[in-house]
C-alpha positions in Angstrom: 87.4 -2.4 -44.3 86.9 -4.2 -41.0 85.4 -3.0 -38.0 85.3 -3.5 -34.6 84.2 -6.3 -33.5 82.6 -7.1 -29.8 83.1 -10.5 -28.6 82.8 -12.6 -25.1 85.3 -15.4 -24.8 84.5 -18.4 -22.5 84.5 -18.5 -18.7 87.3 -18.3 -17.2 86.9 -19.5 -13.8 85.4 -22.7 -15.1 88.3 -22.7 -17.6 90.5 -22.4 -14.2 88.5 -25.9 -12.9 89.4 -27.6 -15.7 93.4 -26.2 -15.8 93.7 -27.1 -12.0 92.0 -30.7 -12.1 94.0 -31.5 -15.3 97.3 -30.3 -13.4 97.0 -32.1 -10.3 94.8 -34.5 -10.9 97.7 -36.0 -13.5 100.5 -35.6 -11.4 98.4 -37.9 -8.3 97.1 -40.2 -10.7 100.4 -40.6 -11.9 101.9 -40.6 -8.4 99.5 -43.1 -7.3 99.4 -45.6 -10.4 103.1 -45.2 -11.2 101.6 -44.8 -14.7 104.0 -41.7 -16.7 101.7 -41.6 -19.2 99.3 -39.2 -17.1 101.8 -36.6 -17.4 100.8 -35.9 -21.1 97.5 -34.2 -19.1 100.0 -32.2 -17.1 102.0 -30.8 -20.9 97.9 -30.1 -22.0 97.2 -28.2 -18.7 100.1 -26.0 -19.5 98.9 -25.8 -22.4 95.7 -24.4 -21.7 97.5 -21.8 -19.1 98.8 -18.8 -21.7 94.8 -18.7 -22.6 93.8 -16.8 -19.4 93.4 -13.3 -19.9 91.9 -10.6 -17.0 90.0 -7.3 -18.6 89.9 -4.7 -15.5 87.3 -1.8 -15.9 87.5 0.6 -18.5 90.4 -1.2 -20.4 90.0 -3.7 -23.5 92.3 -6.5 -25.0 92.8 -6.9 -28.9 92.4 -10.7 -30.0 94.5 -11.6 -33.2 94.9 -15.1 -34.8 98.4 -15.3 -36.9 98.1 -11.4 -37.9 94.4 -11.6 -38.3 91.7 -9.8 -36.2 89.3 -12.3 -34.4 87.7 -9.3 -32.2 88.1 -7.2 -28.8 87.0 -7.7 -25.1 85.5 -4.9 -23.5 83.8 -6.4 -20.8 85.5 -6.4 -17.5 86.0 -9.9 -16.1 88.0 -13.1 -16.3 88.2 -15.1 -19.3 89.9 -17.6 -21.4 90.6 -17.8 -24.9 92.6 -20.0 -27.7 96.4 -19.8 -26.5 97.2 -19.2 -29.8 95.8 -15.8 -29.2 97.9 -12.7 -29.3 96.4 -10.1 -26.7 96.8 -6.3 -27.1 96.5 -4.1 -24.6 94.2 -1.0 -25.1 92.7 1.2 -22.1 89.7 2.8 -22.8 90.1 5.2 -19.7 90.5 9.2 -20.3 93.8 10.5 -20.4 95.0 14.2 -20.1 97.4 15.4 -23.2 99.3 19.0 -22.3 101.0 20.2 -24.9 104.1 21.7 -25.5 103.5 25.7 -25.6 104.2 26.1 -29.4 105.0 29.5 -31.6 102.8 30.2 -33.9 101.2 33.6 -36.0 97.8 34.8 -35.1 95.7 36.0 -37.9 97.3 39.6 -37.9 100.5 37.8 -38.1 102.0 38.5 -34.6 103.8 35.8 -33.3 102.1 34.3 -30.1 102.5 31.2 -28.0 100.0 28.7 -27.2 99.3 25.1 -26.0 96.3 23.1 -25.4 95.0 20.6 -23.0 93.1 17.7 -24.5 90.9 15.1 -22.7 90.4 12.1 -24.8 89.6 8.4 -24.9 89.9 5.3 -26.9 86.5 4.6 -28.4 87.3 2.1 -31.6 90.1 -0.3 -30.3 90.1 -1.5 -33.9 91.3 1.7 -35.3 93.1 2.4 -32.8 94.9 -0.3 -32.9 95.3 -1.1 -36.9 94.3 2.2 -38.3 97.2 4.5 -37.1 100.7 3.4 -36.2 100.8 4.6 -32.3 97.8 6.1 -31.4 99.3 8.1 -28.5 101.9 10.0 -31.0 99.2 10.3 -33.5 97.1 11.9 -30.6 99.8 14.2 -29.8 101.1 15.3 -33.2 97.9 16.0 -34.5 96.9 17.9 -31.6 99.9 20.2 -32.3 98.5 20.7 -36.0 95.3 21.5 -34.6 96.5 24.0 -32.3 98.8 25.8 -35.0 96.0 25.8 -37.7 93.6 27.6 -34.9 96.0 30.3 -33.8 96.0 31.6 -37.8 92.7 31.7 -37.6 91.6 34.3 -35.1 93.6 37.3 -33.9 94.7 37.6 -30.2 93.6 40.6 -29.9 90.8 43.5 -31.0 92.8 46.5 -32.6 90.1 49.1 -32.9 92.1 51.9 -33.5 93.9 50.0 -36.7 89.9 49.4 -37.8 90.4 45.7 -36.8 87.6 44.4 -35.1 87.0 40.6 -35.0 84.3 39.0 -33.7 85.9 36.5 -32.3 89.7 36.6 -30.8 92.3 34.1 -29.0 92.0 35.8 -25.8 88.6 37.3 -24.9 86.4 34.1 -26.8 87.6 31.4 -24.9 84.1 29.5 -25.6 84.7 29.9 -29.2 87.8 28.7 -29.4 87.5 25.9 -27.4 84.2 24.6 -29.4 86.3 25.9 -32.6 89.5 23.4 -31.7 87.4 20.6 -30.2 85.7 20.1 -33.7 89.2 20.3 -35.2 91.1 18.1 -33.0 88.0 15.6 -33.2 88.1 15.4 -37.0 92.0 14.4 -36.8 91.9 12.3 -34.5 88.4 10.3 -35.7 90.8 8.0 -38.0 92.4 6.7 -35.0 88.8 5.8 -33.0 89.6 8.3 -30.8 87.0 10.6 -29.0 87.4 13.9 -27.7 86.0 15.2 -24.3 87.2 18.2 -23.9 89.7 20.4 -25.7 91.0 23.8 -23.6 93.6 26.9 -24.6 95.9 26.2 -21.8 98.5 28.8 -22.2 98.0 32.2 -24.4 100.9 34.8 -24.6 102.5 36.9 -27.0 106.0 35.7 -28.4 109.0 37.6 -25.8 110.5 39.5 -28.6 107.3 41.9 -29.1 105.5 41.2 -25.6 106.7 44.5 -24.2 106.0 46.3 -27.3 102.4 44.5 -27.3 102.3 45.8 -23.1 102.7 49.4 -24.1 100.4 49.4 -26.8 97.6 47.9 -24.3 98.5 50.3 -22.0 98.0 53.2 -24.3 95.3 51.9 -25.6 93.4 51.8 -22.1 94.9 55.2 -21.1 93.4 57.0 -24.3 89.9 55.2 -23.4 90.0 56.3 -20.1 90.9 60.3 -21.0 88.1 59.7 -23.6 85.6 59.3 -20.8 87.0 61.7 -18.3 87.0 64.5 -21.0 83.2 63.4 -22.1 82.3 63.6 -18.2 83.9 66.7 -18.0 82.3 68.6 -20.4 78.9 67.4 -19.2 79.7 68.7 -15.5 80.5 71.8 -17.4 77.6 71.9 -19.2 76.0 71.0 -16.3 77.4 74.0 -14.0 76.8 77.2 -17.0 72.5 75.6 -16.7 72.6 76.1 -13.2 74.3 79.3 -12.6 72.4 80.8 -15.8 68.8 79.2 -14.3 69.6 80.0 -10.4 70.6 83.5 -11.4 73.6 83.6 -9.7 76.0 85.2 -11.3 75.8 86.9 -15.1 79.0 85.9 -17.1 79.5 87.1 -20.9 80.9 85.3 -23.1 84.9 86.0 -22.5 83.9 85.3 -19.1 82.5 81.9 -20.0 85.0 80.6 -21.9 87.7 81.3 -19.0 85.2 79.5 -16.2 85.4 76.1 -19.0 88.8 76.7 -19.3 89.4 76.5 -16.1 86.8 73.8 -15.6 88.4 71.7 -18.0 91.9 71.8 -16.4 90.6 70.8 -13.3 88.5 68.3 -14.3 90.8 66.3 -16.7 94.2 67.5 -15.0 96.0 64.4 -13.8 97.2 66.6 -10.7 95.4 68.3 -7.9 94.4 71.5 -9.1 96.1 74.4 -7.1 93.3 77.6 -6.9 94.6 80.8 -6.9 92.0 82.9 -4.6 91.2 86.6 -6.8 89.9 88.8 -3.6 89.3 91.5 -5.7 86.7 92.7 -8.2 85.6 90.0 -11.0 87.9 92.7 -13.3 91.1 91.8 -11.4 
């Protein structure tokens, strides 16, 4: 298997000498001596002309003889080559890939949509060039594959209260899942010479048909967490209140007596309304 081969052509501002003197010079010598034959110099400056070829920064050119690789210029400059040369275009700058937000199960098998942004690079023009069959659609489809295969592997979500509890989840480990599709995306794409920058989640969602369903059951979720802590607070203020009257002496309750101050306690505590005292201006019996 061939690989990529380096290579700096000739000089091509001193190729450019050579093209311009040949060019004019012919057509004045020819003018002067009224000698046609000079004009063959003229035919082998043209010639010489299709073998310039300009390499800005950060972009390549692909040399091929009659279908065989000769090698690739990466250095920026100007240069000239054998005409006979067929020159390929290839940038080696970083592009930006956004993906189409795609439908796909998470590992719970809730339908979810999800797209990626990918920052990648041309790093082997030769197998980028000979390898694959377009390296940009190959960048893209694969990056789709990548994305899909991910998304089964983690759910989007923690369900404690099914006993579900994953280490590692679509939305809350965005560092995990970015280093997790990185490595995937990079072993695709490595048969095309392509290198991987960066690899980002770009759009996380639940699928419409259950995201209201999905809402709810967040909502409840967080509204049975919170009464879990309200009712834990309240019974230690509770707790908290029967020490202090019992150590300060205040008042001596028994133990029917108790139980109505808690209940009352409770409801006022963990009531999701105002409480509304009733004033007794009687005796503790009435």
């Amino acid at each position: 298997m061939e690989q990529e081969k380096i290579i700096i052509p000739a000089n091509g501002y001193l190729m450019l000498f050579v093209f311009l003197f040949l060019f004019i010079g012919s057509i004045g010598i020819a003018i002067l001596t009224e000698q046609p034959l000079y004009i063959i110099c003229t035919f082998i400056a043209l010639l010489i002309a299709p073998g310039f070829v300009m390499v800005q920064p950060n972009g390549s050119r692909v040399l091929l003889l009659f279908g065989k690789y000769v090698g690739t210029i990466k250095k920026n400059g100007f240069y000239w080559v054998n005409p006979l040369y067929t020159k390929k275009k290839i940038s080696l700058r970083a592009s930006n890939f956004d993906s189409e937000r795609l439908k796909v199960n998470d590992k719970l098998g809730n339908p979810v949509m999800i797209s990626t942004i990918l920052v990648w690079r041309v790093q082997d023009t030769y197998k980028a060039a000979f390898d694959v069959d377009n390296y940009e659609n190959f960048v893209r489809v694969q990056t789709d594959a990548a994305v899909r295969k991910l998304a089964s592997m983690y759910p989007y979500d923690n369900f404690a209260d099914e006993g579900v509890d994953e280490d590692i989840t679509l939305r809350s480990s965005v560092n995990e899942v970015s280093s997790a599709l990185e490595k995937e995306i990079d072993e695709r794409l490595s048969i095309a010479g392509i290198e991987v920058l960066e690899a980002r989640i770009g759009y996380l969602a639940y699928a419409q048909e259950i995201a209201n369903a999905m809402l709810k059951r967040q909502q409840a979720t967080a509204i049975v967490a919170a009464r879990h802590k309200i009712v834990e607070g309240a019974v230690s203020m509770v707790e908290m209140a029967l020490e202090e009257l019992n150590k300060k002496e205040i008042v001596v309750l028994d133990e029917e007596r108790k139980a109505a101050m808690v209940s009352n306690l409770m409801v006022v505590l963990c009531g999701d309304k105002d409480a509304s005292p009733v004033l007794n201006t009687g005796t503790l019996n009435h």
